[in-house]
C-alpha positions in Angstrom: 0.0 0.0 0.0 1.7 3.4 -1.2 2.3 6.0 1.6 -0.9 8.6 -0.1 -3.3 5.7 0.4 -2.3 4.8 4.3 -2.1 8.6 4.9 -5.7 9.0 3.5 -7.1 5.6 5.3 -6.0 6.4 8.5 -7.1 10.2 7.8 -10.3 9.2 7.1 -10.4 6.1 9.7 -10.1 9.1 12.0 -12.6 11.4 11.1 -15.3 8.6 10.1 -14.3 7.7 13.8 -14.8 10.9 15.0 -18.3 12.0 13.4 -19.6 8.5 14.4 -18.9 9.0 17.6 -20.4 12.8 17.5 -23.3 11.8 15.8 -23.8 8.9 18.6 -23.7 11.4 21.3 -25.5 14.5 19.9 -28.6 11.8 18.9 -28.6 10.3 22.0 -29.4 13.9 23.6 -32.3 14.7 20.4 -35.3 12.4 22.3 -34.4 13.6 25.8 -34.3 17.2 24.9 -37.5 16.6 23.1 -39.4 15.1 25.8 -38.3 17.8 28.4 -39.8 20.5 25.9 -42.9 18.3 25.8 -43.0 17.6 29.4 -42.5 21.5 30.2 -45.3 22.3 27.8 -47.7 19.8 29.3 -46.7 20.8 32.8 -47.9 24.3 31.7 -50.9 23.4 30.1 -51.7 21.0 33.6 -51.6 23.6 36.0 -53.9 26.3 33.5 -56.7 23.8 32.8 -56.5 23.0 36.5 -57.9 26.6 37.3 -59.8 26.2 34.4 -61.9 23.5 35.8 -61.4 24.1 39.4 -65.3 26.0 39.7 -66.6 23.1 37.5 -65.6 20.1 39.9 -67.0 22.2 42.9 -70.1 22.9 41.6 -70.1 19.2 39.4 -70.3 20.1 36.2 -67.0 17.6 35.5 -69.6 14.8 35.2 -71.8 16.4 32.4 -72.4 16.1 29.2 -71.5 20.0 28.1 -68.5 19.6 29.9 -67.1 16.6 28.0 -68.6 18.5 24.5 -66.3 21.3 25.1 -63.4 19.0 26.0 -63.7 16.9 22.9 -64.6 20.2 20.9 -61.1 21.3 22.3 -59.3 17.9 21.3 -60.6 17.6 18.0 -60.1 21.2 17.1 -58.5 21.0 13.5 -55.2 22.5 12.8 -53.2 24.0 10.0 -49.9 24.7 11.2 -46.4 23.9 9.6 -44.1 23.5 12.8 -40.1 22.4 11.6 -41.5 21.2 8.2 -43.8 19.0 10.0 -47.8 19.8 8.8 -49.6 19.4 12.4 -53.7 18.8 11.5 -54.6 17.8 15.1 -54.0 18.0 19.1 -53.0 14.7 20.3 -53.5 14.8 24.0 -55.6 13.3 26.5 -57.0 14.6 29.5 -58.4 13.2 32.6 -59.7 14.1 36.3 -59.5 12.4 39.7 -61.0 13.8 42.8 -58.7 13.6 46.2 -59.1 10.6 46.4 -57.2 9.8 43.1 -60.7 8.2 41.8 -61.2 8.9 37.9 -63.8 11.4 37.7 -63.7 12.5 34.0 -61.6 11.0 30.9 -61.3 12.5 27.5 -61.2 8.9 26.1 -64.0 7.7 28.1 -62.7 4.4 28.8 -61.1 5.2 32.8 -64.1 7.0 34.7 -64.1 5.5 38.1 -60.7 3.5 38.2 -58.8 4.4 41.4 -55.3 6.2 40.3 -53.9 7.0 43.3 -51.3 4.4 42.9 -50.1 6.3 39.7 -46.8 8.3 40.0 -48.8 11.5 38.7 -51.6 11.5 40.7 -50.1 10.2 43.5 -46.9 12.5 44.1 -49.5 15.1 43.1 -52.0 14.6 45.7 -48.9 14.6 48.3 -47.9 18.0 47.0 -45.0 16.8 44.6 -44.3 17.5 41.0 -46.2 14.1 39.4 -45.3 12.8 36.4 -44.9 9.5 34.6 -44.5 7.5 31.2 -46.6 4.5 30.2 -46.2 2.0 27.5 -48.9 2.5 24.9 -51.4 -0.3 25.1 -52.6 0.5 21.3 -49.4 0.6 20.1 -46.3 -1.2 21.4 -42.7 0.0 21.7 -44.6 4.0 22.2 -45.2 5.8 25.4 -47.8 8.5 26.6 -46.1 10.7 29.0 -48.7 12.3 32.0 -48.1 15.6 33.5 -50.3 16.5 36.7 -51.0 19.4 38.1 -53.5 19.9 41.5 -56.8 21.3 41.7 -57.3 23.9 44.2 -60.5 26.0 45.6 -60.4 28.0 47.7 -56.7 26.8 48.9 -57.9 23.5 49.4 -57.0 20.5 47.2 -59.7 19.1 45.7 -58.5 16.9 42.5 -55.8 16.1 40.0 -56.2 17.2 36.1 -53.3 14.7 34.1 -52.5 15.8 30.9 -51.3 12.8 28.3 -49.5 12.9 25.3 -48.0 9.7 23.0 -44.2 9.9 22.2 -45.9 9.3 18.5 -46.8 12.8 18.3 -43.8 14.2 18.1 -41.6 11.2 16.8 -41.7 13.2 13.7 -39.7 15.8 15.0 -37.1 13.4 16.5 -37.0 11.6 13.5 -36.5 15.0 10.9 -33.5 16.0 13.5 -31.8 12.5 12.7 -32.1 12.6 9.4 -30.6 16.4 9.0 -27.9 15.2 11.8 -27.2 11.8 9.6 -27.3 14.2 6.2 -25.0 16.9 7.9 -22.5 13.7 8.9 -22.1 12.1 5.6 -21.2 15.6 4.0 -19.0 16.2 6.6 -17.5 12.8 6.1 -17.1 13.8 2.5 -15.3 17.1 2.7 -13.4 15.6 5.7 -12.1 12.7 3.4 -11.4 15.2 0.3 -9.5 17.4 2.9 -7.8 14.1 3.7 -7.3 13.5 0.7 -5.5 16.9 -0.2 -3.5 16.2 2.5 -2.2 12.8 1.9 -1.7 14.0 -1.4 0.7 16.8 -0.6 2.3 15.0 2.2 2.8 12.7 -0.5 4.2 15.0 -4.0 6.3 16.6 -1.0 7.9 13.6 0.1 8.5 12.6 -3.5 10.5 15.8 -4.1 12.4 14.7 -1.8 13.1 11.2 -3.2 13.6 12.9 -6.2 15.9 15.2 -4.9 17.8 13.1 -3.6 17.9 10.1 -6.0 19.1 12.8 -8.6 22.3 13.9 -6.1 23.3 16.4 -8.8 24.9 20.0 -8.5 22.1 21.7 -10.8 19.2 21.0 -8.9 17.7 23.7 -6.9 16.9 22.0 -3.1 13.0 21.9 -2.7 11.5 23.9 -0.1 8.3 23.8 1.7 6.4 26.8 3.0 4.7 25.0 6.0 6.5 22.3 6.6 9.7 22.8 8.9 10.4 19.0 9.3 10.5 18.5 5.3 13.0 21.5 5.2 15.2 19.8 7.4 15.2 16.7 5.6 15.8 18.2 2.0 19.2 19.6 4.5 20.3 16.5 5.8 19.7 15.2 2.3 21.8 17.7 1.1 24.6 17.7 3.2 25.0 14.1 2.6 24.8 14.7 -1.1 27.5 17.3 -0.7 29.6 15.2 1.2 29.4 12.2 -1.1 30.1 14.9 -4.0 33.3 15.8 -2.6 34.4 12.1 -2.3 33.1 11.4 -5.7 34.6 14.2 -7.0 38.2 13.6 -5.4 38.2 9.9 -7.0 37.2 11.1 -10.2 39.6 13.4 -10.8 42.1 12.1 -9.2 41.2 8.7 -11.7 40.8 11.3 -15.2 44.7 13.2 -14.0 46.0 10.0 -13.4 44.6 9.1 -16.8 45.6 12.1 -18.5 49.2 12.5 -17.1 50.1 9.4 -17.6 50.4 10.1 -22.0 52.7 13.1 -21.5 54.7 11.5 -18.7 55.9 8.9 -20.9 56.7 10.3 -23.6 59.0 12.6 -21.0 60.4 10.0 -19.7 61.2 8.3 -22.7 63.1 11.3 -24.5 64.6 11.8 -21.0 66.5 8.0 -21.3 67.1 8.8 -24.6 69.0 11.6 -23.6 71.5 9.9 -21.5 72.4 8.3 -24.6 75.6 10.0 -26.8 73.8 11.0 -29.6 73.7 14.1 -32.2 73.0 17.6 -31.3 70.1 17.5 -33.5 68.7 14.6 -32.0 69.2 15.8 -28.8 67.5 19.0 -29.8 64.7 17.3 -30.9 64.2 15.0 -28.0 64.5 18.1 -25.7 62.1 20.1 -27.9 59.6 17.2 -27.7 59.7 17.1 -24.0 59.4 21.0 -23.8 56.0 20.4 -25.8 54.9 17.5 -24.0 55.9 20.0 -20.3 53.5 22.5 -22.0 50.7 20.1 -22.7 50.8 18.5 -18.6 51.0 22.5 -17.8 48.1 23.2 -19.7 46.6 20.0 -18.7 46.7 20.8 -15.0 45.8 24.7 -15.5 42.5 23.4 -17.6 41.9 21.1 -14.4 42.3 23.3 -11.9 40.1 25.9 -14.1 37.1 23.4 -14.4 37.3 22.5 -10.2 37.0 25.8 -9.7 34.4 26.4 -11.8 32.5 23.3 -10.5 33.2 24.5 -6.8 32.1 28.2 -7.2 28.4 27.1 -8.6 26.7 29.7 -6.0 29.3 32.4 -5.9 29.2 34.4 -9.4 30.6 37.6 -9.4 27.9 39.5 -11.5 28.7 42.8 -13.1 26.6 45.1 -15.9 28.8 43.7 -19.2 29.3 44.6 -22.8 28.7 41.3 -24.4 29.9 43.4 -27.8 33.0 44.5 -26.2 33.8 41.1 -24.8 33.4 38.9 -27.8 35.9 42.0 -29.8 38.6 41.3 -27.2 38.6 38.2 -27.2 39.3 38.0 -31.4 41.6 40.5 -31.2 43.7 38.0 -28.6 43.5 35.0 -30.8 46.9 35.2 -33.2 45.5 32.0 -34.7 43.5 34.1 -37.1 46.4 35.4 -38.9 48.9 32.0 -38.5 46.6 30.3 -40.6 45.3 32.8 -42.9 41.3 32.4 -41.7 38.8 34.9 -42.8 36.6 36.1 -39.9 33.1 37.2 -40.4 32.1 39.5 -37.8 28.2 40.0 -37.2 28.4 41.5 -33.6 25.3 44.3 -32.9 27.0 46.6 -30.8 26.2 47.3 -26.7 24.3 44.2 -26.4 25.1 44.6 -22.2 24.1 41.3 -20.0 24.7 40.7 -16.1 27.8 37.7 -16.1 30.6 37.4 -14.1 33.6 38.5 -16.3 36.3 36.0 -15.4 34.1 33.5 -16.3 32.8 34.7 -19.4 35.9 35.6 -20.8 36.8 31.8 -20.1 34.2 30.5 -21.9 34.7 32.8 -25.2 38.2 32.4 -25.5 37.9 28.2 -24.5 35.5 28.5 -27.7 37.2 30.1 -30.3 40.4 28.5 -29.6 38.0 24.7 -30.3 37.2 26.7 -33.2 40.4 27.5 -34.6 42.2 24.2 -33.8 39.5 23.0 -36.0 39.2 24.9 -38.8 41.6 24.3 -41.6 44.4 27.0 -42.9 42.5 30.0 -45.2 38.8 28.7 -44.1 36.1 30.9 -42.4 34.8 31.7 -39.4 31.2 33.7 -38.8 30.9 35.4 -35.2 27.0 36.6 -34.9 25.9 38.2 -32.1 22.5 40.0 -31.7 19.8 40.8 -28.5 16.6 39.6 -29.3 14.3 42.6 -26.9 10.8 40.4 -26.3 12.9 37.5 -25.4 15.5 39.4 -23.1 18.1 36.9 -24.8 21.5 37.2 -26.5 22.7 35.0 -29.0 25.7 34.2 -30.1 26.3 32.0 -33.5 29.8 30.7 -34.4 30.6 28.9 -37.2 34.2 27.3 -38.6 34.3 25.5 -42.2 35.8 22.6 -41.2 35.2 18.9 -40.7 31.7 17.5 -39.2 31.6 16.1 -35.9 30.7 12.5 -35.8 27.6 11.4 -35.1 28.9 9.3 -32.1 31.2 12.4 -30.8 27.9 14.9 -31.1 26.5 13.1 -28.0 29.6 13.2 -25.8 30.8 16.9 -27.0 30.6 18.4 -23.9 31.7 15.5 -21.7 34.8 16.3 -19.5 37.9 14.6 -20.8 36.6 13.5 -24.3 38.2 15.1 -27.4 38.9 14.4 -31.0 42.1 14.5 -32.9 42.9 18.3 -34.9 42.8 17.7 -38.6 45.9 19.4 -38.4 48.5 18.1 -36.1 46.2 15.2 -35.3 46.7 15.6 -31.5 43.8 15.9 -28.9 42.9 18.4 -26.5 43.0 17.8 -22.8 39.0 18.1 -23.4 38.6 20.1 -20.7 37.9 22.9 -22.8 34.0 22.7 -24.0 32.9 21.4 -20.9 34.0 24.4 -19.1 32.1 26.1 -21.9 28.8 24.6 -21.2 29.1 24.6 -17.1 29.7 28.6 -17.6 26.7 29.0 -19.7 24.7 26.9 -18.2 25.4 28.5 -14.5 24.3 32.0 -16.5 21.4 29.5 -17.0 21.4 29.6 -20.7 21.9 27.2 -23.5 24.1 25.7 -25.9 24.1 23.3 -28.5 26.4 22.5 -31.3 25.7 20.8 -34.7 27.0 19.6 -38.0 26.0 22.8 -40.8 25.5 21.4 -44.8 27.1 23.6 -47.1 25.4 27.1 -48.1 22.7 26.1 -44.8 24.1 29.9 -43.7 23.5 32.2 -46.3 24.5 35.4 -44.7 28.2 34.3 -45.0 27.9 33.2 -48.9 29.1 29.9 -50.6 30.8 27.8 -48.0 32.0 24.2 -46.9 30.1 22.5 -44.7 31.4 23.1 -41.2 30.4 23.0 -37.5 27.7 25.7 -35.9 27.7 26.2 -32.0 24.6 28.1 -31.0 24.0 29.9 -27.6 21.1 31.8 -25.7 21.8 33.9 -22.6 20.0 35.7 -20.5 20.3 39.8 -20.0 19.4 39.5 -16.5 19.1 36.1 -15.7 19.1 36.6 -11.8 
């Protein structure tokens, strides 16, 4: 079971758990708070008939016929009343007298004159001066009660009967039963938002904690940490994570450089230490001369080996500490031509497109390396009295520069297009047919990309750049930067 669905079950376990136990409770408190309104009303309506009828018992007029008219004229009066959504069309009470001796003297229903009810709670606790009252199953109808309310009968300060007011649980089971069913409708909604909340929940809990993972299965230098508004503990994870990622970095990035110079010096070395021996042999000055040029060139390559190497780590190690400035872009890409004595060693026409005070925010250092570590791939492959085309423009919607160089010389293979920018990986000059320490484009592409632009470089058919004229076909390197890309 994935972590979003145990969230939400025991999410909504919870809250189901909850308004169960809410709804138990508040519905266990609907029928006794709706028999004590009841039982106050009736307790009213007791103790006002009682003075109502107080002059008729005296004088006997209980036992009559009028008198039992009006009280059934009373009870059957019809009604037209809307009380809670419940249409009321009747009084459903029942009403009968004892005398002071708890002996039935009038019933509404006709069916108790001359019982003895003293025994009963209400008119016994009433005739001894007590609040009577009591609940009776209902003979007519089984599993409802009639509740009785009596009140005494006074005249002249002297008691002289008990009126009991009765009324079935029935008649107001409608009410009790409308208050469930809004309580039980009111739940299940409740339950449903609840379990959507949940659901939201467990859902970011979730896409957070994936970040995370993601994060940190990815363990690489360009990723921007995740951070979470309102949730501290996740912010200290993504932390831990990385600092561990940081410190695994630094040992992974130890080995594999110390592996790629090992790699790279060991070339150089030899062939050092192989013109060296050969020195200690008696031979001709113009061998000699020749051994000692070739290990002055191979001195120059390890020097420029280890000055490349030490360029790129601290590049890689100064990802978050640019030193931005306001730059001339136009200015920039002019020096660095004017440096280059390539150009005029092997006769090769430049074509210069640059739109002038094109100004970006870049760290100079840095910027400088990556033009100059550009052209010089540039030149070293372009043969003696080709072309080169420099474009530069500032495209204003897009707030982007960019920069287009192309060099008439030989395609890049299809396998080296996919490993162009990988540290360490370079192809033989048509020339000379050595290889770069291939260090050079990488450091290209980190410095872009830190600027957070882009780069890409591909194979150009022949007359695929007309704004330069006829032409071999050649290489293109294409790059975007930002003006302000903070």
């Amino acid at each position: 079971m994935s972590i979003f669905m145990r969230i939400w079950f025991f999410f909504g376990l919870v809250i189901l758990l909850g308004l169960w136990f809410m709804s138990y409770a508040f519905n266990q408190q609907v029928k006794p708070n709706v028999r004590q309104v009841v039982e106050d009303t009736l307790a009213e309506n007791a103790n006002i008939i009682a003075e109502l009828v107080a002059e008729d018992m005296v004088t006997g007029q209980i036992s009559t016929a009028q008198f039992n008219q009006k009280i059934q004229n009373a009870l059957d009066r019809k009604l037209n009343a809307t009380i809670w959504q419940q249409n009321k069309q009747k009084i459903n009470q029942q009403i009968y007298i004892t005398n002071a001796q708890g002996i039935v003297i009038y019933d509404s229903q006709g069916q108790s004159v001359g019982q003895d009810y003293s025994k009963w709670n209400d008119v016994y606790l009433t005739l001894k001066g007590k609040y009577g009252v009591r609940s009776t199953p209902n003979r007519y109808d089984p599993g409802q009660n009639t509740m009785y309310i009596a009140a005494p009968i006074f005249y002249q300060q002297q008691l002289i009967g008990v009126v009991s007011i009765g009324k079935p649980s029935v008649s107001v089971q409608g009410y009790i039963q409308r208050a469930e069913d809004n309580l039980l409708q009111q739940a299940i909604w409740i339950g449903l938002i609840s379990l959507f909340l949940a659901s939201l929940v467990a859902y970011w809990i979730k896409h957070s904690i994936d970040k995370v993972r993601r994060y940190a299965q990815a363990l690489a230098p360009v990723n921007q940490a995740p951070h979470f508004n309102s949730a501290q503990e996740l912010n200290l994870v993504t932390q831990a994570v990385e600092q561990m990622r940081e410190k695994l970095e630094d040992r992974g990035y130890v080995e594999h450089y110390v592996n790629n110079l090992t790699h790279e010096l060991k070339s150089p070395l030899t062939a050092i230490q192989a013109s060296a021996e050969l020195l200690k042999e008696d031979l001709p000055l113009h061998d000699q001369q020749q051994f000692a040029a070739h290990i002055h060139a191979q001195s120059q390559r390890l020097k420029h080996l280890v000055d490349r190497m030490l360029l790129l780590t601290r590049l890689e190690k100064s990802k978050h500490a640019l030193d931005l400035h306001h730059l001339n872009l136009s200015e920039l890409l002019q020096q660095a031509l004017a440096q280059h004595s390539q150009l005029q060693q092997k006769n090769i026409q430049c074509l210069v497109d640059i739109q002038s005070h094109c100004f970006i925010q870049a760290d100079r250092f840095w910027l400088n390396q990556m033009l100059h570590n550009l052209l010089d791939n540039a030149l070293d492959f372009a043969p003696n009295h080709a072309k080169i085309w420099l474009h530069l423009t500032y495209v204003d919607a897009q707030q982007m520069m960019h920069i287009q160089l192309f060099n008439e010389g030989p395609a890049i293979p299809d396998f080296a297009l996919q490993r162009i920018f990988e540290s360490y990986f370079s192809l033989a000059r048509p020339v000379t047919q050595q290889r770069s320490s291939g260090i050079g484009l990488s450091i290209v592409q980190q410095v872009i990309e830190q600027h957070h632009g882009k780069i890409s470089i591909e194979n150009c058919a022949a007359n695929q750049l007309a704004s330069i004229g006829p032409h071999q076909s050649g290489v293109l390197v294409n790059i975007q930067l930002h003006k302000n890309f903070t």
